[in-house]
C-alpha positions as CSV (number, residue, x, y, z in Angstrom):
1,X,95.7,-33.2,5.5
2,X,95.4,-31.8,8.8
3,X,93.7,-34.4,11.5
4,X,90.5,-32.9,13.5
5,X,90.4,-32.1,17.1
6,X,87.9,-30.3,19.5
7,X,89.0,-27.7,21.3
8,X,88.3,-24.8,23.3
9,X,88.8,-21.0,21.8
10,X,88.3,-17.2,22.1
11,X,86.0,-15.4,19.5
12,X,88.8,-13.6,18.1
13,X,92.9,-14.3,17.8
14,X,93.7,-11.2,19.3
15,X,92.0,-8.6,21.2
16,X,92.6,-4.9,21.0
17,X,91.8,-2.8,24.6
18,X,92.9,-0.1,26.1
19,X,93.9,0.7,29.7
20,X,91.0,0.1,31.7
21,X,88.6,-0.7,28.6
22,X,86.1,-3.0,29.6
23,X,85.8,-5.8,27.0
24,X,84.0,-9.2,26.1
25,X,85.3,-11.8,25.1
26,X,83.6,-15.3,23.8
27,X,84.8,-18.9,24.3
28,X,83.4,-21.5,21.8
29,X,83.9,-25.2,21.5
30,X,84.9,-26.4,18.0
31,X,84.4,-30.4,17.6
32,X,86.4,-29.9,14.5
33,X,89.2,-27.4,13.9
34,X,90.1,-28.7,10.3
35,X,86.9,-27.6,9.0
36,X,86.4,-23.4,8.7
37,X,84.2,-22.0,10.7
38,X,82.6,-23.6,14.2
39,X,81.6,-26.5,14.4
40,X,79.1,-28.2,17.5
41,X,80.0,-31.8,18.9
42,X,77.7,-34.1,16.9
43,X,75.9,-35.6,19.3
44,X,75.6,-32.7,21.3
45,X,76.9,-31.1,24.7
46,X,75.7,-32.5,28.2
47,X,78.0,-30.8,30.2
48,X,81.6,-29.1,31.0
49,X,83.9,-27.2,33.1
50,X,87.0,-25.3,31.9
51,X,89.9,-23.0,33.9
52,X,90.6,-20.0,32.4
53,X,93.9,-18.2,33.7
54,X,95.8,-14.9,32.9
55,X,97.9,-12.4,33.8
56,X,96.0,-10.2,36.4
57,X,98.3,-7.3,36.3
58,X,97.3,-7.1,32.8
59,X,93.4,-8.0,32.8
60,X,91.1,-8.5,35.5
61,X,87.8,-11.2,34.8
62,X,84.8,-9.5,36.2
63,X,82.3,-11.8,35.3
64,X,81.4,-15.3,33.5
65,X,77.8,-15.7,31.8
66,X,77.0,-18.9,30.1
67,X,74.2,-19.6,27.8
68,X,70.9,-20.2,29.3
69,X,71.1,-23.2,28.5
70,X,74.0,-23.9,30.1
71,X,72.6,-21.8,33.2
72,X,72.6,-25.5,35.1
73,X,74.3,-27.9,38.0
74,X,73.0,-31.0,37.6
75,X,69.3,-30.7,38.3
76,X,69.9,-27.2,40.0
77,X,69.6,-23.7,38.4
78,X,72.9,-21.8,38.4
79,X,76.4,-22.7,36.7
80,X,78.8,-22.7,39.4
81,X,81.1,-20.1,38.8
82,X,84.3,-18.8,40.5
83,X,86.0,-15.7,39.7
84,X,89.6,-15.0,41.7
85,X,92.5,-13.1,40.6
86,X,93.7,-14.0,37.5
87,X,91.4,-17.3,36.8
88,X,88.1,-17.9,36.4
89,X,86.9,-21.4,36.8
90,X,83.3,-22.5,35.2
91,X,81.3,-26.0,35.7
92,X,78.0,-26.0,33.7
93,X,75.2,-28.5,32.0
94,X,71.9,-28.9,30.4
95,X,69.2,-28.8,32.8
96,X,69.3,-32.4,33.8
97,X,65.3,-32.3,34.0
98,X,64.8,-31.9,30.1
99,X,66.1,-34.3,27.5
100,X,67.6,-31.8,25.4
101,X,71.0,-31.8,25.1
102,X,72.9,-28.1,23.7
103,X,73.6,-28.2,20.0
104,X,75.3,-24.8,19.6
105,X,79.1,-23.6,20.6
106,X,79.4,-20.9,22.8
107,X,80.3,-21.9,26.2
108,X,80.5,-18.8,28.0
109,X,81.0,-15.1,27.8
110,X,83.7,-13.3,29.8
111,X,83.7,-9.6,30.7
């Protein structure tokens, strides 16, 4: 039997474009990748930050838009975001004013 692990993944396994087709693509947190399907941590997210990086002569990231939820700093409105060539780099949280942490998986979607 396969032992469970969280990780980090895209929406689909592989992504179809054409040149210059403007696309979306979803990044989800599974707490556990041995059972089907997606799967939220248990007790819940607080926070996160990830690094995504790629080959910019063959995609370019145009923008990164979390949940609302997840639309939070700390006690300040507004993930910080930063977009450069060929990486996108994402820090986000609940709104540290309410007590409610985020039960569902996406994390963020990048166009």
């Amino acid at each position: 039997m396969a032992s469970a692990a969280t990780v980090v993944r895209f929406d689909l396994d592989d992504y179809q474009v054409l040149p210059d087709e403007t696309f979306q693509a979803q990044v989800h947190l599974d707490a556990d990748d041995a059972v089907p399907g997606l799967q939220p941590l248990p007790a819940e997210l607080f926070s996160y930050g990830f690094k995504l990086t790629l080959d910019d002569s063959r995609a370019v990231i145009d923008a990164v838009t979390p949940p609302i939820v997840l639309d939070f700093l700390g006690f300040v409105s507004g993930a910080e975001i930063s977009i450069a060539a060929g990486e996108a780099t994402i820090k986000r949280s609940v709104d540290a004013n309410s007590l409610a942490n985020y039960a569902g998986t996406l994390l963020a979607t990048i166009t």
